[in-house]
N, C-alpha and C positions, 0 to 999 in steps of 0.2 A: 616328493612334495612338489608340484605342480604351482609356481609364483607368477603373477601378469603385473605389472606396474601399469597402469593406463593413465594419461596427462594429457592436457589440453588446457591452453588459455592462464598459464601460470608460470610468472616471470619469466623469465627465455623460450619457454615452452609455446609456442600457439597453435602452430599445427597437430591435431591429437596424435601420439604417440603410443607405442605399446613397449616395454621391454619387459622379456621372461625370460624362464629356466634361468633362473636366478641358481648361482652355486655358492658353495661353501664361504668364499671373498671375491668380489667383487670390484671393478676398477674401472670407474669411466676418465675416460682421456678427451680432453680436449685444451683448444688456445684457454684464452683467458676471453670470459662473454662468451663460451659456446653453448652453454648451460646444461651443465656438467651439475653447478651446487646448486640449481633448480632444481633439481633431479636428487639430491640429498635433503634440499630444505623439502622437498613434498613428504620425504617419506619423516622427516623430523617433526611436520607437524600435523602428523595422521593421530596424536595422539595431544595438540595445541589445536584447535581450532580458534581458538579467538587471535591467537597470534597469525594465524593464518588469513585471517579479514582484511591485512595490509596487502595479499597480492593474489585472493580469490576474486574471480570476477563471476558475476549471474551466470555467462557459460562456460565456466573454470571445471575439469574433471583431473582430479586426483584421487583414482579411485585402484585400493589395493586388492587382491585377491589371492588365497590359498585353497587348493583346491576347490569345493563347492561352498568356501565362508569368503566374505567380502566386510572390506574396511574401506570407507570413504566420507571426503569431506563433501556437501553440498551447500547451494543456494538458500538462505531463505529469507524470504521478502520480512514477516512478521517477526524476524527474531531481530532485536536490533542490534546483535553481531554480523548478522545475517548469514553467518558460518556454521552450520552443526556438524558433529560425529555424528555418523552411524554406521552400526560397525557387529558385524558378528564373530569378527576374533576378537583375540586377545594379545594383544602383541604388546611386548617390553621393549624402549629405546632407550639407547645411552649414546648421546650426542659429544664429539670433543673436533677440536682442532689442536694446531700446533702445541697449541699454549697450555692445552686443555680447559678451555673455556666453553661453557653453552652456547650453544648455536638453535635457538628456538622451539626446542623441546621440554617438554614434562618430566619426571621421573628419573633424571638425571645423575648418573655417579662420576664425579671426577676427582682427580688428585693429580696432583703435581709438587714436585721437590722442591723445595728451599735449601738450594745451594750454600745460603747466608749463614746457613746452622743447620749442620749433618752432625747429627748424633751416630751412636756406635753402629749399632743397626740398619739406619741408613745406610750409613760406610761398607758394610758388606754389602749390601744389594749394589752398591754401585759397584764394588768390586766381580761384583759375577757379571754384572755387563760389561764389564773391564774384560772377564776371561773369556767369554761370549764372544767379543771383539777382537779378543786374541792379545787384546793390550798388557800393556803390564800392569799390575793393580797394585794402588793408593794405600802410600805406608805414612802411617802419622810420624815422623821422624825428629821437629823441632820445633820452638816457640818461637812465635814471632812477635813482638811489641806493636798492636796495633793499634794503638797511641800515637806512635812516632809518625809527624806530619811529614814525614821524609820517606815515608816505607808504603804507599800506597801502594805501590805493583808486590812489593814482596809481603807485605798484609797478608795478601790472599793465599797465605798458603797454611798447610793442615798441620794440627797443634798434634803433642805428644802423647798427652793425656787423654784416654780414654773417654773419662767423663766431663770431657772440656768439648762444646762444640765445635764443630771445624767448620770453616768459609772455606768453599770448595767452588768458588766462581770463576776461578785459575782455568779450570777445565773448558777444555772447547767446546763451541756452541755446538755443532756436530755432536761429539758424545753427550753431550748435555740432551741432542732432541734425542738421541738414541734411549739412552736411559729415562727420559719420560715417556716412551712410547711403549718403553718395556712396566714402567709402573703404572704407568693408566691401565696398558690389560691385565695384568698381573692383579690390580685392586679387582677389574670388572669380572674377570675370572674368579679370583676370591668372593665377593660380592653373590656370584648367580653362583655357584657350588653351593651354599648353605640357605637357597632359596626354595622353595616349592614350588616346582613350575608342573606341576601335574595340567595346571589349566590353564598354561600360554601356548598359545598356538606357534610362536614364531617369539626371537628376539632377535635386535635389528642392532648392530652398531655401524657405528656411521663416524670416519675420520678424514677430512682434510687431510690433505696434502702435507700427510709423515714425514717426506722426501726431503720437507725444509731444512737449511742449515747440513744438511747430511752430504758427505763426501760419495761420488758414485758407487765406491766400493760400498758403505755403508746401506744406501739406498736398495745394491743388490740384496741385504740382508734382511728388509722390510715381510718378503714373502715368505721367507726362509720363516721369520719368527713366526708370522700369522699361522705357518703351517702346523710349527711346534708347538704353540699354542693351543691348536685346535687337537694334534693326536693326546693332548695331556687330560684335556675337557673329557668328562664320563661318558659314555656314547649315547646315553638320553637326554641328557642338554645340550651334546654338542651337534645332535639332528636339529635340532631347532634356533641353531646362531650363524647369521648371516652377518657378514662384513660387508659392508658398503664404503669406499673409499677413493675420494676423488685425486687426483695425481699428475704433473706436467712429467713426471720421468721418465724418459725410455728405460733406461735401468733398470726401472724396479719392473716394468713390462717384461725386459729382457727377460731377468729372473724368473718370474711371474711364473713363465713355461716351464719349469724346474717341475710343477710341482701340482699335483692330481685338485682338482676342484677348485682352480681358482680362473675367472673368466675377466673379459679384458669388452667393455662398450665404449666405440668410439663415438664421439658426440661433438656435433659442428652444429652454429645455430640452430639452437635448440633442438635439432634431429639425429636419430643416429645415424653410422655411418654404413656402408661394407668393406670389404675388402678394396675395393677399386676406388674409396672414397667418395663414392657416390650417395646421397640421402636417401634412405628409407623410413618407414615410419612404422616400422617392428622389426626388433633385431633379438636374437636369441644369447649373441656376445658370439668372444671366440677365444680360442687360447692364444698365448701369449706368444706361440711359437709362430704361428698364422701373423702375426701383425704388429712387431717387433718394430717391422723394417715400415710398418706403414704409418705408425706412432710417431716414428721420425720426420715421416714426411711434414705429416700433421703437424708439428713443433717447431717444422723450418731446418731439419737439420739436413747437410750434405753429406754426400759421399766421403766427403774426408772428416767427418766427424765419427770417425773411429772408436768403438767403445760403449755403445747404445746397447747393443746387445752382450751377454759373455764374450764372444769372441765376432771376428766379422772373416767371412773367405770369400777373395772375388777368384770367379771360377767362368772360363774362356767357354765354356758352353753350355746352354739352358736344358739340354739332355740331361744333362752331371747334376746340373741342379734340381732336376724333376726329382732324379732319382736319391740324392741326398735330402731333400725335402719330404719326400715318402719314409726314410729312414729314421729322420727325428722325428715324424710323427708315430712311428713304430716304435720310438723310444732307445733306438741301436746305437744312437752316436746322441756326441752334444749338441746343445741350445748353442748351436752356432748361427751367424745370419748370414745366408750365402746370396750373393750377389751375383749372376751372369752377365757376362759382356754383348751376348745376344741380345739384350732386348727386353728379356723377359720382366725386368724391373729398370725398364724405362732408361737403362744404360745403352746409347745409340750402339758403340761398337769398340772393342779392344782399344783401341788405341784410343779414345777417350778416356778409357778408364782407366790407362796408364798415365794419364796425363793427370788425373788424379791422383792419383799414387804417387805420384812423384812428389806432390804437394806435401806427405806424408814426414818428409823431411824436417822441412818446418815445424811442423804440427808435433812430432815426437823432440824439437827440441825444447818449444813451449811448454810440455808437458809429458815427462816420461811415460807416465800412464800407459801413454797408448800405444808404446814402443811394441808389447809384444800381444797386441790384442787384435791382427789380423793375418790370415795367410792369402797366398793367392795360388790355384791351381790352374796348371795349362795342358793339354795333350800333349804340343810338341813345337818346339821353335824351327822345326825345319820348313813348315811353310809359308813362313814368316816373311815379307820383303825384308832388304838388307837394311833399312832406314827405321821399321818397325822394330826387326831383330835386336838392332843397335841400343834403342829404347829400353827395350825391356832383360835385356843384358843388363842393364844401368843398374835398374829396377833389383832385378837379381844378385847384383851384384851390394846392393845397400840391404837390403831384407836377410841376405846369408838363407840359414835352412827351413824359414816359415816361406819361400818359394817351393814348389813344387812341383818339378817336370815332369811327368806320365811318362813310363818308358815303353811302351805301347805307342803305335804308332798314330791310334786313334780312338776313340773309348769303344768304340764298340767292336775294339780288338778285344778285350777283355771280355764278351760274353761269352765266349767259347768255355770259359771256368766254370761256366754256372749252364749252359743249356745250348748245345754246339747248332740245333735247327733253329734257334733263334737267331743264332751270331752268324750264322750263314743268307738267311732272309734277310737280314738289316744290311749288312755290307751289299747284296744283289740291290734290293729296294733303293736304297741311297745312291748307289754307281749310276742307275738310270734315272735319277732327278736333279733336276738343275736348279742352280740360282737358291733363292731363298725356300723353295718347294723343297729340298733336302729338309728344313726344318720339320716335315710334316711323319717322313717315318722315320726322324732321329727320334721325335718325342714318342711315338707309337711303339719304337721298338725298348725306349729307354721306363717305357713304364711296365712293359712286358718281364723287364727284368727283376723291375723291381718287387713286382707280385713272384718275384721265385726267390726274394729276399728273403728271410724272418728269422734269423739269427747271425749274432756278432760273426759265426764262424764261416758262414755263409760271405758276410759281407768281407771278412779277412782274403776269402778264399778268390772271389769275383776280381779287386784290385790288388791279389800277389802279394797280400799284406802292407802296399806302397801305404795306402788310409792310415792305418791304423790308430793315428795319432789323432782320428776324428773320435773312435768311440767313447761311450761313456766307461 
């Protein structure tokens, strides 16, 4: 199915825009005003136009397309909305935010829990997002007198009886947005299975920023669900439900990669973005695994903010990282986000990024979290000055076994495992170039290798098993 979103001239929007290949879920990232839920309110009120007369102008284009059918809002002078549909799909929207509240759409299904009175049935549904979470799940145990002007904090807790409602407002805000996020789809899900949609072209949900209230851990689980949600859907409705969902998380980005059909548009006043953060004004999106680390940048976050992604590895050469970059997009190892001291992600050189690292200290005592959520790989400390060596000894010596020395003397001592006329051309090529011009057949020879990669055992084989603790 073939989707173009086209905008122009529509609240953060003014330069005309294109975004397609729209997938399964969908995720625009941007600050706050980069117009991100310009880009959600157009497509919420492809099916409102009168709502939409607050922020259409004479030359406003919000105009949808699926294949050779097209949905758009236009100009008209004699209507005195001066807003019309016209539209040769058929498309269904169901509009929520946090709260799950309407956000200027038509044909709307929401529901949201009342904590204040959970009934029995209720109670289990929270309990299976309790086991979902891995938590332990909510036993009605005793009575509490919620009369007593002295009992307010302990009021809130869950009565014995069965057919006695329970105040369950005790519970963190956190699993509270969790378990709305699992009953709003769960209703929209229930809801479109007993529908007839022989003659919609397309349905659209569209959510705010899930991520609210949600612990990072929790946040990684956001795409997890969308995914489990969608293999549940019958396979003739679930070709026709698109997620649209706008997000400040690296997290849920992180994740995001995990997981086949879900795409990632970065969005900076009113435009998207690319890879290199530069504005274009059509973007097809990217996965999650591509742009983890550039979501961050987006959001403001540093080097030592550790935890963005599943895991983080800073790695002493941008060869290494060519090649484990081609790997996770192969799908051989994990959703890791690897960082080189070359350069290649705008880290000036080693010993800067140790100097970050060391910040780490701090950072993990603030918040254990992030104690074991990155590694760092090197070839070899023997060429190391004594003053840098000393450094990163430190370093090693605080990190324990998530450091990792290559016992090779150089990476591309290791291609000899996998293809002996390549590992012999790279060390010759290299010998005879100087200076920063070695960068040129490190990456030439480091990508040669990795086109002879494409299996786990393969990749086992290339690094002597030392990896192994990258694979999936």
């Amino acid at each position: 199915m073939n989707i173009s979103l086209k905008l122009k001239n529509f609240k953060k929007i003014s330069s005309q825009i294109e975004l397609k290949d729209f997938d399964r879920v969908n995720y625009f990232v941007g600050k706050n005003g980069s117009g991100k839920s310009s880009i959600l309110n157009a497509l919420s009120f492809l099916n409102d136009e009168t709502n939409a007369t607050h922020f259409f102008k004479i030359d406003s284009v919000v105009n949808l397309q699926i294949n050779e059918k097209e949905h758009k809002l236009v100009w008209i002078n004699t209507n005195p909305n001066h807003v019309e549909k016209r539209a040769s799909l058929n498309i269904e929207l169901y509009v929520f935010d946090d709260n799950g509240n309407e956000k200027g759409a038509n044909g709307i299904f929401r529901h949201k829990f009342n904590y204040d009175s959970v009934g029995k049935d209720q109670l289990n549904f929270i309990n299976e997002t309790a086991n979902y979470l891995g938590f332990t799940p909510i036993k009605a145990e005793r009575i509490i007198d919620n009369n007593d002007p002295w009992s307010d904090d302990v009021g809130k807790r869950v009565f014995k009886q069965d057919e006695v409602l329970l105040n369950l407002n005790f519970l963190s805000q956190g699993f509270k947005a969790f378990n709305d996020i699992r009953s709003i789809i769960l209703n929209f899900t229930s809801n479109i299975n007993t529908k007839q949609i022989s003659n919609t072209d397309a349905i659209f949900v569209i959510i705010e920023e899930p991520e609210n209230n949600l612990h990072p851990e929790l946040q990684k689980k956001v795409p997890n669900y969308f995914d489990q949600i969608l293999n549940e859907i019958p396979l003739e409705i679930r070709d026709k439900i698109f997620f649209f969902v706008s997000t400040h998380s690296p997290f849920l980005i992180g994740s995001s990669a995990n997981y086949e059909n879900q795409k990632v548009y970065l969005i900076s006043d009113g435009s998207p973005m690319d890879l290199e953060l530069k504005k274009t004004n059509i973007s097809s999106g990217y996965n999650g695994i591509q742009c983890s680390w550039i979501v961050a940048q987006m959001l403001g976050s540093d080097i030592t903010d550790f935890g963005y992604p599943e895991n983080y590895c800073i790695l002493e050469e941008y060869s290494l990282q060519l090649i484990l970059e081609g790997l996770k997009s192969k799908k051989l190892i994990k959703n890791i986000q690897f960082v080189s001291a070359s350069g290649a992600m705008r880290v000036v050189n080693f010993s800067e990024t140790i100097n970050e690292i060391l910040n780490l200290n701090t950072l993990v005592k603030c918040n254990p979290y992030y104690f074991d959520k990155y590694q760092i790989i090197i070839d070899s400390l023997e060429e190391f000055a004594p003053k840098e060596k000393e450094r990163i000894e430190k370093v090693k010596s605080n990190i324990g076994s998530r450091f990792i020395e290559l016992k090779e003397h150089s990476l591309e001592d290791y291609y000899k495992n996998i293809d002996v006329e390549i590992y012999k051309n790279a060390i010759e090529e290299i010998a005879t170039a100087k200076g920063r011009e070695k960068g040129i057949p490190k990456s030439k020879y480091a990508n040669q290798i990795l086109n002879q990669i494409n299996t786990k055992e393969e990749f086992s084989k290339l690094f002597n098993n030392e990896l192994n603790f990258l694979l999936k």
